[in-house]
C-alpha positions in Angstrom: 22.8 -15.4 -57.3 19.1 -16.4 -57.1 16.5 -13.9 -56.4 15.8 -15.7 -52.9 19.4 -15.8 -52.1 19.9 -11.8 -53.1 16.2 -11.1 -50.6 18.4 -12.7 -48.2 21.4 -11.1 -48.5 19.4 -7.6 -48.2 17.7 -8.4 -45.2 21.2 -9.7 -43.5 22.7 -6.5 -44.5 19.8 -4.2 -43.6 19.2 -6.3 -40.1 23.3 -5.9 -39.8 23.1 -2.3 -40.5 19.8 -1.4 -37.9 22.2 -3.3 -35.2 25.2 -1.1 -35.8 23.1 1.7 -35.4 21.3 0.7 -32.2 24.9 -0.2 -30.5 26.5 2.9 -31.2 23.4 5.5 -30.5 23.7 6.0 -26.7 21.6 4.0 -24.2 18.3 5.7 -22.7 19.4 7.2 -19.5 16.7 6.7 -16.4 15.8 10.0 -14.4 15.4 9.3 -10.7 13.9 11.8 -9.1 14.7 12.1 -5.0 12.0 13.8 -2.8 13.8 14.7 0.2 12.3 16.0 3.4 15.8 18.0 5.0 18.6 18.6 3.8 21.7 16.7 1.3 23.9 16.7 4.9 21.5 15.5 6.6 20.4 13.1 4.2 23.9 12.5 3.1 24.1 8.9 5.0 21.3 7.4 3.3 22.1 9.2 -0.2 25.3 7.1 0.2 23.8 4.2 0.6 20.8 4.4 -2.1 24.1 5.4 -4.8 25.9 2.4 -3.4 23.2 0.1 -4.3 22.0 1.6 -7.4 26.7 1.2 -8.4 26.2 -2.8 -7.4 23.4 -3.2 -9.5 25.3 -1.9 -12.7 24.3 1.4 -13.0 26.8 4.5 -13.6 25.4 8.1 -12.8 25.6 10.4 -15.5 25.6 7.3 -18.3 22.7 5.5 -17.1 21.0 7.0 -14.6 20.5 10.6 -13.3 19.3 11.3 -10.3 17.4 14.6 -9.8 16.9 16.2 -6.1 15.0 18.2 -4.4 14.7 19.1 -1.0 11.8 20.8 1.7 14.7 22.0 4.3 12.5 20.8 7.3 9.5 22.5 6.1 7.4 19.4 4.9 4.2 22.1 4.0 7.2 22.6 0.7 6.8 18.5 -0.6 3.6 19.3 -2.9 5.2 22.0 -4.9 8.8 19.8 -5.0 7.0 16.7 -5.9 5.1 18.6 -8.8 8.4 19.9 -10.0 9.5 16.3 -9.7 6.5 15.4 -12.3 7.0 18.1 -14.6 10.9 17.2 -15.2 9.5 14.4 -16.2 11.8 11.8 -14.2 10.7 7.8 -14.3 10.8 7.4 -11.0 10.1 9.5 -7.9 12.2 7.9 -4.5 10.2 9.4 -1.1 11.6 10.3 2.4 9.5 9.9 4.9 5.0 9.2 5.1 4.2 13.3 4.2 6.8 13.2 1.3 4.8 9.9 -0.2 1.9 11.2 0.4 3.2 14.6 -1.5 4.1 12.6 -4.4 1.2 10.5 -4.9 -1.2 13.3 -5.1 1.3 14.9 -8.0 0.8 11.9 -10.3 -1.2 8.2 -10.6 1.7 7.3 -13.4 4.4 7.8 -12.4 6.3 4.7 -10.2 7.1 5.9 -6.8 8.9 4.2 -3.9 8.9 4.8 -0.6 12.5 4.4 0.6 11.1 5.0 4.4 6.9 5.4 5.3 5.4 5.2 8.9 2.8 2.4 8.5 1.4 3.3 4.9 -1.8 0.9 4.9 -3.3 2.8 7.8 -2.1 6.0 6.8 -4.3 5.3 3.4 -1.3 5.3 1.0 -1.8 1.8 0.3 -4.4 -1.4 -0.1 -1.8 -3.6 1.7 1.7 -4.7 2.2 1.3 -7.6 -0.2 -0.2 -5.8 -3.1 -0.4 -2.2 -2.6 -1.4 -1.3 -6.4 -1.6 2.0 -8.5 1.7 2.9 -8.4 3.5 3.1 -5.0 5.6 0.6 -3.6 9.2 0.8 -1.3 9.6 0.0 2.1 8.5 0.9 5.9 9.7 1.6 8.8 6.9 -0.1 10.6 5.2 1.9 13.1 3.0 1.8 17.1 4.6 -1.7 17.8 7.8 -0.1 17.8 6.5 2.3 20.7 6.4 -0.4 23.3 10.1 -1.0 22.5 10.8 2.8 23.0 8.8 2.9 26.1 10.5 -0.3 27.8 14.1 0.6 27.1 13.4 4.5 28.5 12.0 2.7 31.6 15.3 0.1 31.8 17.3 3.2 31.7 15.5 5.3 34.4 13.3 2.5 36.3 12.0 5.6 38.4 10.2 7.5 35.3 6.5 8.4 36.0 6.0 12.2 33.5 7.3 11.2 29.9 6.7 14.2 27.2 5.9 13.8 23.9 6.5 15.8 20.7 4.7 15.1 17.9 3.8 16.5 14.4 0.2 15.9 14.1 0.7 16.6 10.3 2.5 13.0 9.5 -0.7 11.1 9.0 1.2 8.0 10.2 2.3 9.5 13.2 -1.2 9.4 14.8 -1.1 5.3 15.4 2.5 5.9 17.1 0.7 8.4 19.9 -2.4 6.1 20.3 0.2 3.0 20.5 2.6 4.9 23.0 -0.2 5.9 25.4 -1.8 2.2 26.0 1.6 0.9 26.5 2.0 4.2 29.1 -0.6 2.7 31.1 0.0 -0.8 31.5 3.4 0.4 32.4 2.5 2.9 34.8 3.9 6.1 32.8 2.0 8.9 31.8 2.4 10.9 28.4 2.8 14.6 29.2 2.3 16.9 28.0 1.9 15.9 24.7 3.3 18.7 22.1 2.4 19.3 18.3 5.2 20.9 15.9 3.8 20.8 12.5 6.4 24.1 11.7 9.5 25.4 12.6 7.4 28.3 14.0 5.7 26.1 17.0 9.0 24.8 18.4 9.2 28.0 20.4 5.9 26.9 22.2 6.2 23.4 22.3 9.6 23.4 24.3 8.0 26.6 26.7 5.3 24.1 27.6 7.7 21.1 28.3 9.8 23.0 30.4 6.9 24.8 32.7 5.6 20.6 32.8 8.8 19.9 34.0 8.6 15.9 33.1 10.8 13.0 33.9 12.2 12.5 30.3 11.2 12.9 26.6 9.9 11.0 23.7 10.0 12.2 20.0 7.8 10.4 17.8 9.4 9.7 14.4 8.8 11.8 11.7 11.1 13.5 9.3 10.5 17.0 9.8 10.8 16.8 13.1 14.4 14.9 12.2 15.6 17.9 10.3 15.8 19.9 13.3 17.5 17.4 15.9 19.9 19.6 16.7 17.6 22.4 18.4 15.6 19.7 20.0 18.5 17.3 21.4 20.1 20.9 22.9 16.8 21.5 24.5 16.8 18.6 26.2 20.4 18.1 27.1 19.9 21.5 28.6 16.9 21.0 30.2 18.6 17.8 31.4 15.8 15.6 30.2 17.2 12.2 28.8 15.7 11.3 25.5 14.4 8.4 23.5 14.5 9.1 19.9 13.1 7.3 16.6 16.3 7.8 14.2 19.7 7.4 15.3 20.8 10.2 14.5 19.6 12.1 17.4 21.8 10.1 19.2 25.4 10.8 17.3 23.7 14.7 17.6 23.6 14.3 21.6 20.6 12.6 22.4 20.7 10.1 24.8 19.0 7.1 23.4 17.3 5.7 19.7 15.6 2.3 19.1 14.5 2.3 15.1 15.3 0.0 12.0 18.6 0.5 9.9 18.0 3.4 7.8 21.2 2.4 5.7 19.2 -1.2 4.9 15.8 0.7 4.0 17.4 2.7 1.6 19.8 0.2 -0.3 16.1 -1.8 -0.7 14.5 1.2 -2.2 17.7 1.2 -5.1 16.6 -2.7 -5.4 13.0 -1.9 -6.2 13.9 1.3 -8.3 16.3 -1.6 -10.3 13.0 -4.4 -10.6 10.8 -0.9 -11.9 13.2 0.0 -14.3 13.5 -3.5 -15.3 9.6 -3.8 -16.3 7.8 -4.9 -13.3 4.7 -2.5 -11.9 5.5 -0.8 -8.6 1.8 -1.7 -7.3 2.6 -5.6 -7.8 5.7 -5.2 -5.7 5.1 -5.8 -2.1 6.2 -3.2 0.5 9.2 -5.1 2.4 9.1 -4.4 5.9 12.6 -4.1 8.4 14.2 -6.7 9.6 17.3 -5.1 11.4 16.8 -3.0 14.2 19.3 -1.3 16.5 19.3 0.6 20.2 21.9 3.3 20.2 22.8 4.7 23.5 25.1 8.1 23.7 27.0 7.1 27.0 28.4 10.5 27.0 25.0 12.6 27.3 23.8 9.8 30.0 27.3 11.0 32.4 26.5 14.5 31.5 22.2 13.8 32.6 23.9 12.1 36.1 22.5 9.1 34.8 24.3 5.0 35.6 22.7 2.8 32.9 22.4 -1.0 33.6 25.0 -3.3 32.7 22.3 -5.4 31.0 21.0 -2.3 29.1 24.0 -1.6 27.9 24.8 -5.3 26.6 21.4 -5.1 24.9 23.1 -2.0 23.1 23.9 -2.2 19.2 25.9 0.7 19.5 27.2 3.2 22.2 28.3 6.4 21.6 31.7 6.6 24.4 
């Protein structure tokens, strides 16, 4: 054998060798890390779906990806020292819940990709240059935001045409949430409703106040603006109002399986499938801020039929063909 030939051979053998190596040393497993503004059951729908995703697209928890949690329990002032935590376990992605958990994470790192599985209108909130290109290194999907409020408004009217005193809660914390209340009172107007009172709940200590006011204003029905902390505790705000037999128009459907009596929002399940898909593309190579932020496209009106018999109410036949889904 020629010294060429026996160069070759080496190489062969050495290049056969290194591959042998690679295939049996086990494969770089991703860490997704999961901000989450309640709680694992009340998140557990939208878990479900995220894994789902995340098992279509070929990847096995535990072999090739992890995915670590944490959650704020309803108390969103908790997201900056979670998201930190988030940072320092050094995951390679961080997946957000909600406008206050994005903005938690952003502020805890300029590396590391996140995406925004659900964010109220993110450009005017500041977390991003646009929908198209929102750069450094956010990118997911939103929920939209005040366009949806003239939906709200006009299916609460269809419901109970003779509506005049609608109250509001709020959190005044959600930086998004502030274009949904500024949306929701010029569509008041041109539809002859008028928002009050308007109440803030930026913690679980200000609920006590916020329902004492509502019920000395003694309104026609009720509005709560969308906003994830506020989510959490839909249980102690859909009693409230079932007792205070106040019908409701929620932003998440859940309020309605929990009792309320009516929700008009996008399919959470959708939004958080997407946010697997652009979790796959970052893990894949491509740059969270060249990814554009996909808006909704399915949207449903849930009506609890039940709560409107128990509120005395007789809902239109044509509302209730323009239902998605009702609650018997």
């Amino acid at each position: 054998m020629g010294g060429a030939a026996r160069i070759l051979t080496l190489t062969l053998v050495v290049v056969a060798l290194s591959l042998a190596a690679h295939a049996q040393s086990p494969a770089r497993v991703a860490r997704i890390g999961y901000l989450g503004s309640s709680s694992p059951s009340l998140e557990a729908q939208w878990i479900d779906a995220f894994r789902q995703r995340l098992r279509e697209l070929s990847y096995v928890e535990g072999r090739s990806i992890t995915l670590e949690y944490r959650w704020a329990d309803g108390r969103d002032e908790r997201l900056p020292g979670l998201a930190t935590e988030l940072v320092n376990a050094k995951v390679d992605i961080i997946v957000t819940t909600g406008t206050p958990s994005a903005f938690a994470a952003k502020r805890a790192t300029t590396t590391i990709p996140i995406v925004m599985a659900s964010a109220g209108d993110p450009v005017r909130s500041g977390l991003i240059a646009s929908l198209a290109r929102p750069g450094a290194n956010l990118t997911g999907v939103t929920v939209l935001g005040p366009e949806l409020e003239g939906k709200r408004l006009g299916y609460l009217k269809q419901a109970i045409p003779g509506i005049s005193r609608v109250a509001v809660i709020w959190n005044p914390a959600n930086p998004a949430i502030r274009f949904y209340l500024q949306a929701a009172q010029d569509v008041a107007r041109t539809s002859q409703l008028t928002l009050e009172p308007v109440t803030e709940i930026r913690r679980v200590e200000d609920f006590e106040s916020a329902l004492a006011t509502i019920t000395r204003a003694r309104p026609d029905a009720l509005i709560v603006r969308a906003d994830r902390f506020l989510l959490a505790h839909r249980r102690r705000i859909v009693d409230f109002a079932v007792t205070r037999r106040l019908p409701g128009m929620y932003a998440y459907p859940e309020y309605v399986d929990a009792g309320g009596l009516m929700s008009y929002a996008p399919d959470n399940a959708a939004l958080f499938r997407d946010a697997a898909s652009y979790v796959d593309k970052i893990l894949r190579g491509a740059k969270p801020g060249d990814l554009p932020v996909q808006e909704p496209s399915k949207f449903e009106l849930a009506i609890n039929l039940k709560t409107a018999r128990a509120l005395g109410l007789t809902l239109s036949q044509s509302l209730l063909l323009q239902a998605d889904r009702v609650v018997q």
